[in-house]
C-alpha positions as CSV (number, residue, x, y, z in Angstrom):
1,X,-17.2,-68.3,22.7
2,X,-15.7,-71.3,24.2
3,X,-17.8,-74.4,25.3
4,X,-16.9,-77.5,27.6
5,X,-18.8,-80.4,26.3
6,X,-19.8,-83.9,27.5
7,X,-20.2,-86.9,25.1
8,X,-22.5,-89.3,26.7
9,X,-22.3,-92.1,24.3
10,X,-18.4,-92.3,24.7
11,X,-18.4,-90.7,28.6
12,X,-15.9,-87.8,27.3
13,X,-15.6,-84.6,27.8
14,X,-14.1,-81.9,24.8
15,X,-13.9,-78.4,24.3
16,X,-15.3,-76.9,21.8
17,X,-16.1,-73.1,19.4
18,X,-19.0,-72.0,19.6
19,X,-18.7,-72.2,15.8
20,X,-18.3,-76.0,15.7
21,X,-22.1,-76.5,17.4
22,X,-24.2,-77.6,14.5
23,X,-27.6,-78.0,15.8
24,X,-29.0,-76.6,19.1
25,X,-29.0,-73.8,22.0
26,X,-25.7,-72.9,23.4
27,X,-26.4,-73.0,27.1
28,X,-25.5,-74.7,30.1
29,X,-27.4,-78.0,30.7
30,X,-28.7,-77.8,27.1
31,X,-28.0,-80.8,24.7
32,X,-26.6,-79.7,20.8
33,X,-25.2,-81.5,17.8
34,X,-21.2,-81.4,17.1
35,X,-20.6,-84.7,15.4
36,X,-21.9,-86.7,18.2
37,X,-24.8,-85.5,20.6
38,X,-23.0,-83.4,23.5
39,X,-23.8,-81.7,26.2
40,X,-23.0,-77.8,27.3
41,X,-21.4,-77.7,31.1
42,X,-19.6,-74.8,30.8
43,X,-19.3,-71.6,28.7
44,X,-17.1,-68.8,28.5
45,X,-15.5,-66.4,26.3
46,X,-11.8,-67.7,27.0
47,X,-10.4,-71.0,25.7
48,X,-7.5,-71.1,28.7
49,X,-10.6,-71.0,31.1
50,X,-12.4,-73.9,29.7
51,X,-9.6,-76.1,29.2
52,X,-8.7,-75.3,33.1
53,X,-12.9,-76.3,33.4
54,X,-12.8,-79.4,31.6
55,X,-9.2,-80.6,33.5
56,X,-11.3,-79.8,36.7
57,X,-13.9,-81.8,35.7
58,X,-12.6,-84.4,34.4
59,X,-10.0,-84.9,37.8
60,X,-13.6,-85.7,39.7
61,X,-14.5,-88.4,37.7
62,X,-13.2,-92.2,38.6
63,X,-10.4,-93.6,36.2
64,X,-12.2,-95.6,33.0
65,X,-11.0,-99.2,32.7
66,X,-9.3,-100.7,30.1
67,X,-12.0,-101.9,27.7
68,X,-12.4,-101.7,24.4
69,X,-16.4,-100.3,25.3
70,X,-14.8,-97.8,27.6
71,X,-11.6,-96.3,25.7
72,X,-13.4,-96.6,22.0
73,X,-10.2,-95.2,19.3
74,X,-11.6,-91.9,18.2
75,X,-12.9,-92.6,13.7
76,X,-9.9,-90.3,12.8
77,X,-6.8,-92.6,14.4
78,X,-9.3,-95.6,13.3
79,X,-9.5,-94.5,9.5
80,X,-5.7,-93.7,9.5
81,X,-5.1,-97.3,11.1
82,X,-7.3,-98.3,8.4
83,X,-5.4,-96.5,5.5
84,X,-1.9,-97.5,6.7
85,X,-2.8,-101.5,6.9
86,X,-4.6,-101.1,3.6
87,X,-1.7,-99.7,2.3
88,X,0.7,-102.2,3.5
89,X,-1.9,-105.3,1.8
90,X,-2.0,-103.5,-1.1
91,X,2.3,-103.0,-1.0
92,X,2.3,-106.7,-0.2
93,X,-0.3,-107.7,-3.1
94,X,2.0,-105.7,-5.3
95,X,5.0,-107.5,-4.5
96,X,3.3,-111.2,-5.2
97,X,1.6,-110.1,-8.2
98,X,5.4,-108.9,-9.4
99,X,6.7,-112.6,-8.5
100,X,3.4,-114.4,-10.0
101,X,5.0,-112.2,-13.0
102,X,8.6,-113.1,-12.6
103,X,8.0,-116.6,-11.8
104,X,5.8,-117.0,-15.2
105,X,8.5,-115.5,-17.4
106,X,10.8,-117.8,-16.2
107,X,8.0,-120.6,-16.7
108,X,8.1,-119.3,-20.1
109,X,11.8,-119.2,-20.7
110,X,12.5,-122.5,-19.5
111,X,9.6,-123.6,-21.9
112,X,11.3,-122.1,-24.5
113,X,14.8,-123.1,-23.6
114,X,13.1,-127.2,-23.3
115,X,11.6,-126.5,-27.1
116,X,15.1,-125.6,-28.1
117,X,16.7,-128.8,-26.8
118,X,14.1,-131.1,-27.9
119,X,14.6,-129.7,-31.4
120,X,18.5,-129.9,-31.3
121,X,17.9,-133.8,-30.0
122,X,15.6,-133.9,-32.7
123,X,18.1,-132.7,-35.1
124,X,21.0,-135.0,-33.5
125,X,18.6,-138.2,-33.7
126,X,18.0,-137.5,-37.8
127,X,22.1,-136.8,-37.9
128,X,22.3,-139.7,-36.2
129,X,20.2,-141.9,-38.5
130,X,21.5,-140.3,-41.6
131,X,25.1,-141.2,-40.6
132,X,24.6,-144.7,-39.3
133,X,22.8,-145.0,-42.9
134,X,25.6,-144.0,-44.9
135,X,28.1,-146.2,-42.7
136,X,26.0,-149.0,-43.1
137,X,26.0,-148.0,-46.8
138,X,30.0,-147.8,-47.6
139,X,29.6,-150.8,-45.7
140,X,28.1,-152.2,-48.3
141,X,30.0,-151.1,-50.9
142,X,33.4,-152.6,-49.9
143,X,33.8,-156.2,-51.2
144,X,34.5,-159.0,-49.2
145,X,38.2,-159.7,-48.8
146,X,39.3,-162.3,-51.8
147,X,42.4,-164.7,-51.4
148,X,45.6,-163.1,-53.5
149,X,46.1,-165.8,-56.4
150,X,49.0,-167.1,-56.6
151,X,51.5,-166.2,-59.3
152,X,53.8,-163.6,-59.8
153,X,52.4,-159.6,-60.1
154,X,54.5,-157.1,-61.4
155,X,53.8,-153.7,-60.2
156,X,54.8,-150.1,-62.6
157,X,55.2,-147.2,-60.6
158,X,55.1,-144.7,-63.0
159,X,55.3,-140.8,-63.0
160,X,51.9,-140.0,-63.7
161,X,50.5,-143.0,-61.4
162,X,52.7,-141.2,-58.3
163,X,50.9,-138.3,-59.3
164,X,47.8,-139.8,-59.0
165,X,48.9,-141.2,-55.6
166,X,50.1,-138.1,-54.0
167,X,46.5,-136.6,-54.9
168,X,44.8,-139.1,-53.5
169,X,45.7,-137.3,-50.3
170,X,44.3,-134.2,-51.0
171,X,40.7,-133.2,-50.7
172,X,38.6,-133.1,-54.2
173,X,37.8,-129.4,-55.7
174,X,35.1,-128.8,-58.1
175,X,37.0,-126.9,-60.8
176,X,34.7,-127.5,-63.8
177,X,31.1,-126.4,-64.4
178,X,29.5,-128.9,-62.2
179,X,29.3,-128.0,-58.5
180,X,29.1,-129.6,-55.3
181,X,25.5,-128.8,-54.9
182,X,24.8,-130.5,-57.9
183,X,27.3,-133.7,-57.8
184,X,25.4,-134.4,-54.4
185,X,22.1,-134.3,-55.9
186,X,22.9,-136.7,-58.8
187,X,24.8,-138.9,-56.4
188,X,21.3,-139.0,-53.9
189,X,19.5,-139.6,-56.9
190,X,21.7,-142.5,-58.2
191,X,22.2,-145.9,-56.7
192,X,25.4,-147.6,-58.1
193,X,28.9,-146.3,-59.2
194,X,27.9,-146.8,-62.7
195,X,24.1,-144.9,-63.1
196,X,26.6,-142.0,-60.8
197,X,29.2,-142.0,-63.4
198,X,27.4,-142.0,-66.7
199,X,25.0,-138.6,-65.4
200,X,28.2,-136.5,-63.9
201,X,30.0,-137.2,-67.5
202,X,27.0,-136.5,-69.4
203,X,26.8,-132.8,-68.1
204,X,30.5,-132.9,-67.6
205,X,31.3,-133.0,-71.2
206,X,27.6,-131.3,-72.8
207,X,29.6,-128.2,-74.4
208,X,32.5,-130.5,-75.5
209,X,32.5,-130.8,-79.5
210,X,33.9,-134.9,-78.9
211,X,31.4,-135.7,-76.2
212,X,30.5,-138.5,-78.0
213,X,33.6,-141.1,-78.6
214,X,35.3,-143.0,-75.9
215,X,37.0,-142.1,-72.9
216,X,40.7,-142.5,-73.9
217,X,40.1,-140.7,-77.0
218,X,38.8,-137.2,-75.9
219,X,40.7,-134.3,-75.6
220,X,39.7,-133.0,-72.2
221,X,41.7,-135.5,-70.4
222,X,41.8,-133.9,-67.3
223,X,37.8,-133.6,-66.8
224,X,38.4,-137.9,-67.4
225,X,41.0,-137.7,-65.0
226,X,39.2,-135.7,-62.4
227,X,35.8,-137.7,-62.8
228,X,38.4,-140.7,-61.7
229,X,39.1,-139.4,-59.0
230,X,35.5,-138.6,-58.2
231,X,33.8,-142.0,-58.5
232,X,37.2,-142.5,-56.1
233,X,36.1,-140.4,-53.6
234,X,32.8,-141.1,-53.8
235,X,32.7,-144.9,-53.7
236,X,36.2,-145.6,-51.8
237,X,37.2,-148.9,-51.8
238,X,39.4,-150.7,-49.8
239,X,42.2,-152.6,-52.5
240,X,43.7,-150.8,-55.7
241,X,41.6,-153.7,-57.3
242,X,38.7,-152.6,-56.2
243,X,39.1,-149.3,-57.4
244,X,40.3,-150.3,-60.8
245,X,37.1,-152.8,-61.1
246,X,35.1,-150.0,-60.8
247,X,36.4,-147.5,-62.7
248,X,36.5,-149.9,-65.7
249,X,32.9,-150.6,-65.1
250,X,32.4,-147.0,-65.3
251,X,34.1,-146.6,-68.4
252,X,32.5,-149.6,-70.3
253,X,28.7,-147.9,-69.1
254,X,30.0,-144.9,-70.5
255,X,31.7,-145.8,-73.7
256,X,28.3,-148.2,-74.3
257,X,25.7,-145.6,-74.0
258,X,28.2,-143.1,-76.7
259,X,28.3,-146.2,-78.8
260,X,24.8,-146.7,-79.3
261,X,24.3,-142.8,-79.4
262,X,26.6,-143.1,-82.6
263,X,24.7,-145.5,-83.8
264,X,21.2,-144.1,-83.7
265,X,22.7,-141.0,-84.7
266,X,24.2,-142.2,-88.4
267,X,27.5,-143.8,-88.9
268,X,30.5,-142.4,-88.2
269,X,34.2,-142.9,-88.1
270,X,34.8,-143.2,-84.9
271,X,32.6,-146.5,-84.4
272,X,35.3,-148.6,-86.4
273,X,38.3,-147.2,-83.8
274,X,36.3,-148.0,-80.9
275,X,37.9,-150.8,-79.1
276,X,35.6,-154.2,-78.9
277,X,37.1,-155.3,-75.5
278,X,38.1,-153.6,-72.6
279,X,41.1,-153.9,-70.0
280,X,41.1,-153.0,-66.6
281,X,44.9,-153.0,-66.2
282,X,46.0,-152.0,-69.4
283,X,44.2,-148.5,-70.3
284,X,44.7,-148.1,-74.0
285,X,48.0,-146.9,-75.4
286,X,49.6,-147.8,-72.0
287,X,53.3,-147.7,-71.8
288,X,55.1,-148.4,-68.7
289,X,58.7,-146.6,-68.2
290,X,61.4,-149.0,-67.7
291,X,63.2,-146.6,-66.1
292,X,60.6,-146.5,-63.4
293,X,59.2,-150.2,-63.4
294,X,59.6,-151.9,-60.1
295,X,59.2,-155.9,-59.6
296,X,57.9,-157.0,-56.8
297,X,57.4,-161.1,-56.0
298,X,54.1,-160.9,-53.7
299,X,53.5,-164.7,-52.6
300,X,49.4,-166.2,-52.2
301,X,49.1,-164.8,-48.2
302,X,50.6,-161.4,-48.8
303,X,47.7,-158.5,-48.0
304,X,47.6,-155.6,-50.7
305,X,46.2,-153.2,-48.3
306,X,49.0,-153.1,-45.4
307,X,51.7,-153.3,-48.6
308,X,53.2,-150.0,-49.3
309,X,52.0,-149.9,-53.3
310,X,48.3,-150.0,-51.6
311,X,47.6,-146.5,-53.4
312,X,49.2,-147.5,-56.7
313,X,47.8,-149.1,-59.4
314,X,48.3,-153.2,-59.8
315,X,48.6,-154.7,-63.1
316,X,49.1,-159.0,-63.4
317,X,50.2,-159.9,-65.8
318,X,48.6,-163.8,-67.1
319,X,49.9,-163.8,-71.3
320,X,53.0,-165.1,-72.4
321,X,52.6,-162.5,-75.0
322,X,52.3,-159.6,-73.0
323,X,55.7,-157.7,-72.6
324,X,57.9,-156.8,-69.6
325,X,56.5,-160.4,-68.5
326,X,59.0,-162.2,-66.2
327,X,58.7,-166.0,-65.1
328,X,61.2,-167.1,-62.2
């Protein structure tokens, strides 16, 4: 059974089964319950007829106007209208809550990345310091510029002071038992050429049996040689004299602190060989090649660093007694 009904509180007409009526007599002119309070005008056994009923019907009444009271969207095409704009909000609160995200991981990258370059300034400011420290610190170290004195220096070049000068060249290795690591340390620790000297020989020479006479008279001659040229490199000057200067104070801080080691140790024969004075130019047993001695006339203006024996060593000779000596 087929009904044609009327819905009063929308002023529409539908046709319904009998099956959909909820509540109520089926009969024409009686009111029953579908999902909204209808009313029968038309029954019949055939759906074709009622539709052709309700198209009858509703060609009598006058056109509706345009209102939202009088064309009211039926809750169906409302609560899909409703699902499709919630869906798009919640698409759209997706897609800013996946920016908020992206935009705080770069927040936190760029956080990260301004850490990292305040630490590296950081770490160039403390280079910084620590180098214009050390400048200012060899600085220090090089003496003032003194007048040459006048008189007449005669210059040796011999073959083991042009080895010397073509290693001067090269950069210092650490060959013996004391390593870099550990030649910085003493040389942080210590504060002048002398204090740096006397602790690098000390652990130099601790396993040598003659680690307690001079200098000159020790067998290991190269570990002498080579701690030299470390006081060299590590307190550069800028004259041969200079260099020489402190090298000799070195050796007379040395030989002193072996002396009195001697001598709170017990007497011994090496105390009567040591040698009571000390010369800079003239290491002991010294003797100069004739083959290979030069003599060079330097006047009271000349400059010893732009002269070409500025990496050689200078010895002046003052005695009349001293050989090889030359007056013009």
């Amino acid at each position: 059974m087929w009904l044609v009904v009327y819905f009063p509180d929308s002023n529409d007409y539908c046709v319904l089964k009998r099956n959909q009526v909820t509540e109520g007599e089926v009969a024409v002119g009686s009111f029953v319950k579908v999902v909204y309070n209808a009313k029968v005008l038309f029954a019949n056994p055939s759906k074709a007829v009622c539709d052709k009923e309700c198209e009858s019907i509703l060609k009598k009444l006058p056109q509706p106007e345009d209102t939202a009271t009088h064309s009211p969207i039926p809750r169906a095409a409302n609560e899909s209208l409703s699902d499709s704009k919630l869906d798009q909000i919640l698409s759209h609160v997706s897609r800013i809550d996946s920016c908020i995200r992206e935009i705080s991981s770069r927040q936190l990258e760029m956080q990260q990345d301004v850490d990292s370059i305040k630490a590296k300034v950081e770490r160039l400011e403390q280079s910084e310091r620590s180098l214009r420290s050390s400048v200012y610190e060899l600085l220090d170290r090089v003496p003032p510029r003194s007048d040459v004195p006048k008189g007449i220096i005669l210059v040796f070049i011999t073959d083991s002071l042009l080895n010397v000068t073509k290693s001067d060249n090269l950069a210092l290795t650490y060959p013996y038992s004391l390593s870099k690591e550990r030649v910085d340390d003493i040389y942080q620790m210590k504060r002048t050429a002398t204090a740096f000297a006397r602790a690098v020989e000390r652990e130099l020479f601790a396993h040598d049996v003659d680690r307690n006479v001079n200098l000159d008279k020790r067998r290991a001659q190269d570990k002498v040689r080579w701690l030299r040229d470390l006081v060299r490199y590590r307190y550069p000057t800028s004259t041969p004299t200079a260099e020489a200067s402190i090298w000799s104070s070195c050796q007379i801080a040395i030989n002193d602190y072996h002396r009195k080691k001697r001598r709170r140790d017990g007497p011994s024969s090496e105390s009567s060989r040591e040698t009571r004075s000390h010369n800079i130019f003239y290491p002991e047993n010294y003797e100069p090649s004739t083959k290979r001695a030069h003599v060079f006339e330097v006047s009271s203006d000349l400059d010893l660093e732009s002269s070409n024996h500025s990496n050689s060593d200078l010895y002046q000779f003052t005695s009349d007694s001293s050989p090889n000596h030359k007056k013009f």
